[in-house]
N, C-alpha and C positions, 0 to 999 in steps of 0.2 A: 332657415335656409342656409344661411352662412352656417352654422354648425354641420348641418347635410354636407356641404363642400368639403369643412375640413376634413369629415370620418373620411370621404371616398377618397379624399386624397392622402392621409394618412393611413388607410387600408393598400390604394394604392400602391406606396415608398415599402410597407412591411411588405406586401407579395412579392418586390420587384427585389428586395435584401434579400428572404429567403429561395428565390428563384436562382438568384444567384450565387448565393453560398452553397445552393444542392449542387447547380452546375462544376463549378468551382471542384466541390469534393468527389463528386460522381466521374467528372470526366478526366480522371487522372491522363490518359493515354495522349488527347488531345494536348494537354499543357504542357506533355514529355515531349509533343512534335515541334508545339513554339519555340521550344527553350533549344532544340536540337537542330531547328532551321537553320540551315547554311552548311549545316556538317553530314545532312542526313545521307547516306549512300546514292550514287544515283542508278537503279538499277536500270531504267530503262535505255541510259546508255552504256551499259556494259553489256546487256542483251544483247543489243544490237551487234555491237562489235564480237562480242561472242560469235553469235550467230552466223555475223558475217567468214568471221574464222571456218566455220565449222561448213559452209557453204564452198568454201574455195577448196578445202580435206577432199571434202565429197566429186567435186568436179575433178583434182589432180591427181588424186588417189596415189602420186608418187610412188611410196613405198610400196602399192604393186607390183612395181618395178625393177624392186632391189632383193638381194641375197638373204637369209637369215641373218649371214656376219653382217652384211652392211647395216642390216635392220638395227642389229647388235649395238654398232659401234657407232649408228647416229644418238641412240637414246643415252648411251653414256657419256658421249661427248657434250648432250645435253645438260644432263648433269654433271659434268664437269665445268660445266661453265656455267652453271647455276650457283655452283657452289664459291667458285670466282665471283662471281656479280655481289651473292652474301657476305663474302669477307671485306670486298672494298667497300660494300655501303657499310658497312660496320669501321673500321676505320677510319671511314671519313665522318662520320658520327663523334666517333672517340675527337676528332681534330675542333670538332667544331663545338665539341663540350668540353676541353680544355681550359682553363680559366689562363692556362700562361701564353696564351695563342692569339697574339696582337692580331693579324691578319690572316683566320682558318680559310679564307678564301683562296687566295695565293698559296697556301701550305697544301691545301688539296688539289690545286691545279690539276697536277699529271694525273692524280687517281681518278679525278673526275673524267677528263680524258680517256681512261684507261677501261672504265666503267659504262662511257657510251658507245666503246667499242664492242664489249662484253655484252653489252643490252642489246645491240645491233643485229650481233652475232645468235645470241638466244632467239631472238623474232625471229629470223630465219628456222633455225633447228626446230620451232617449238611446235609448228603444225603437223611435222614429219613425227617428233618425237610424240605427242597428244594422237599419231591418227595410229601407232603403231602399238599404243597403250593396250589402247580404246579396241584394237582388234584381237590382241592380246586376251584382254577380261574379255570381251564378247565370246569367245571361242570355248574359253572354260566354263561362262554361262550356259551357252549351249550345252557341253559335254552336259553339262549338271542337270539340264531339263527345264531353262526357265524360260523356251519360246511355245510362243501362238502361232500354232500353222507352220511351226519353220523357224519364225523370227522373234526375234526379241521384241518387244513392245515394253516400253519403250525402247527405240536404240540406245545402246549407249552413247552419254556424249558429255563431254567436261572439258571445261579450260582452265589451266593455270593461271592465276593470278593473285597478287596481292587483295587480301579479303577485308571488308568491313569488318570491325568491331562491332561487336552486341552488347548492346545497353539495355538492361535488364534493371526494373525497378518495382520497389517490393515496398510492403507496408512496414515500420518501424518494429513490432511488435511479434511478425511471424515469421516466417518463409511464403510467399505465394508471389508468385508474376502477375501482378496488375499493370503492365504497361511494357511495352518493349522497343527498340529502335534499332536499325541498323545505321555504323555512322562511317564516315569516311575513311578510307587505310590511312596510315602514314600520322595520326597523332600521335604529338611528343606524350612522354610522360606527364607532364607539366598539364598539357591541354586534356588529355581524358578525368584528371585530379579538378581541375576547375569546373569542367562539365559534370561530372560528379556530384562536387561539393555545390555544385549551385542549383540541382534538381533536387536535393537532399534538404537545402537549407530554405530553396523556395515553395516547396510540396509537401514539406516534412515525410520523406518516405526515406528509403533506403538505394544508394542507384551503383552499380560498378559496372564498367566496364568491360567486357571479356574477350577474349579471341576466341575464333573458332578455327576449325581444321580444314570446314566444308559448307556447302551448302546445298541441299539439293531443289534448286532453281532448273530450268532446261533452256540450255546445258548448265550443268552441275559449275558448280565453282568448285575449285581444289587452291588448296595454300599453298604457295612457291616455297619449296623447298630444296636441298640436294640432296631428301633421303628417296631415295628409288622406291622402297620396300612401301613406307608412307603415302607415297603418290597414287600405288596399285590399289594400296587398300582403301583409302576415302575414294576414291575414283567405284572401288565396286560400291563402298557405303554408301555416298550419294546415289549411285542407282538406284539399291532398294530404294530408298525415300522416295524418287520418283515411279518405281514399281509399286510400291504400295499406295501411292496416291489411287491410284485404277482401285482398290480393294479396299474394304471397309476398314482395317487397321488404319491406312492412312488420312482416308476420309474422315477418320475422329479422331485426328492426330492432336486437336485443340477444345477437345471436348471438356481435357481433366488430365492434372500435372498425370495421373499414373497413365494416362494413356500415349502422351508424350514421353514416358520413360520407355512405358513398353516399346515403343516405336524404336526410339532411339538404342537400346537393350540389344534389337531385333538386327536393327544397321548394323551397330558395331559387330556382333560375334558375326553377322553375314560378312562385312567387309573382311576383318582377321580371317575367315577360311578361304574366299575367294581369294583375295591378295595375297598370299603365302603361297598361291600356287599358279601367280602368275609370272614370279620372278624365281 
C-alpha cells in the first residue's frame, strides 16, 4: 500500500514537471505579456480619445467653412508647428543627456515653456488639419473607384499621434514571429535595451524593439511628423489595411509571414500612389 502512495505521488510531481515545462515552452506570447506588463500600449484608451476626436470632426465640420487658401494655410501652419514641437523635444533631450548639466531642469525651463505652448497650439490646428487630410485622400479614393454605392467603406479616418513601439520576438535559431507586443511611446533607449535583454535572457529567444510608421486600428494611427508628403501616404496606407480587412487578403493577414508581406507589399505601393497625388 505505501509503495501504491509513492508511485501515484511520484507519477503525480513527473506530470505536474512536464505540464509545466510544455506550458512554459509552448506559451511563449503569454510570458512576453508578463514581462511587458506595465509598458504594454493602452489601446483602448487611445481609441476612445481618438474616437472621441474624430466625433467632434464630424459634428463641426469647420473646414466646410473655409477657402482652399485657408484650407492651404491651416494644414501647413500645422506642420509648421509640428516641426517646432520636434526640434524643442529634441533639445531638451540633448539638455537632459548632457553629463555637464548640474541642474537640466532649470536649463530647460523656457523650452519647456515654449513647448506647452506649441503643443497647445497643435490640439487646436490638429482636427482641422486630420479632417482636411482625410477629405483630401477621400476624394482621390473616390476619383480612383474604391466606393460602395457612392461611399467609401470604410471612411477614411486617422489620428496623429506618437505611436507604440513593436516588440517582435523570435526563436534564437531562425527568422519567425512567435510572439509580439505593442509597448508604450516615449522609451528611452536605455529602457527598450533592458526590455529586450531581459526577454531574450529570460525566454532564450531573440526580442527587438521597432518603430512603426502606422497602424491600421479605426481610426488608423499615423506617426507625428513634419513631413506632409509622409502623413498623406500612411494615412492612404492604413486604409487599405482597414479596406482589406472587409476582403479575404486581410482576413488571412495572420495566417503565414508571406501573407502578411503580401498585405503589407499591397499597402505600401497603394499608399506611395495615393499619397503623391494628394499633395
Amino acid at each position: 500500500m505505501l509503495r501504491l502512495i509513492h508511485f501515484t505521488l511520484l507519477t503525480f510531481f513527473i506530470a505536474l514537471t512536464f505540464h509545466a515545462d510544455v506550458r512554459v515552452i509552448a506559451d511563449i506570447p503569454t510570458q512576453v505579456d508578463v514581462r511587458v506588463s506595465g509598458r504594454q500600449f493602452d489601446f483602448v484608451t487611445w481609441t476612445l480619445d481618438a474616437l472621441g476626436v474624430k466625433v467632434s470632426q464630424s459634428i463641426s465640420s469647420e473646414q466646410n467653412y473655409m477657402s482652399a487658401n485657408q484650407r492651404k494655410q491651416i494644414v501647413l501652419e500645422y506642420f509648421d508647428q509640428m516641426n517646432r514641437m520636434l526640434k524643442m523635444r529634441g533639445q531638451i533631450d540633448e539638455i537632459f543627456t548632457d553629463p555637464k548639466q548640474t541642474d537640466p531642469v532649470a536649463a530647460s525651463r523656457d523650452l519647456r515653456a515654449q513647448l506647452d505652448q506649441t503643443r497647445a497650439r497643435l490640439d487646436k490646428l490638429q482636427p482641422l488639419a486630420e479632417g482636411i487630410l482625410q477629405e483630401q485622400i477621400s476624394a482621390i479614393l473616390t476619383e480612383e473607384g474604391f466606393t460602395t454605392g457612392g461611399q467609401l467603406l470604410p471612411p477614411i479616418s486617422f489620428h496623429i499621434s506618437a505611436l507604440p513601439g513593436y516588440l517582435i520576438v523570435s526563436p534564437r535559431d531562425r527568422i519567425e514571429r512567435i510572439a509580439y507586443s505593442m509597448v508604450e511611446p516615449g522609451l528611452s533607449a536605455d529602457d527598450k535595451v533592458a526590455l529586450e535583454s531581459k526577454i531574450e535572457k529570460e525566454l532564450n529567444v531573440s526580442a527587438i524593439i521597432e518603430l512603426i510608421g502606422g497602424l491600421g486600428s479605426y481610426p488608423a494611427m499615423v506617426y507625428e511628423t513634419a513631413n506632409l508628403n509622409y502623413i498623406a501616404e500612411v494615412g492612404a496606407h492604413e486604409w487599405s489595411h482597414n479596406y482589406l480587412t472587409l476582403r479575404p487578403l486581410g482576413v488571412n493577414y495572420d495566417n503565414s509571414p508571406q501573407l502578411r508581406t503580401i498585405n503589407e507589399t499591397t499597402a505600401t505601393i497603394f499608399g506611395q500612389e495615393i499619397g503623391r497625388q494628394v499633395i
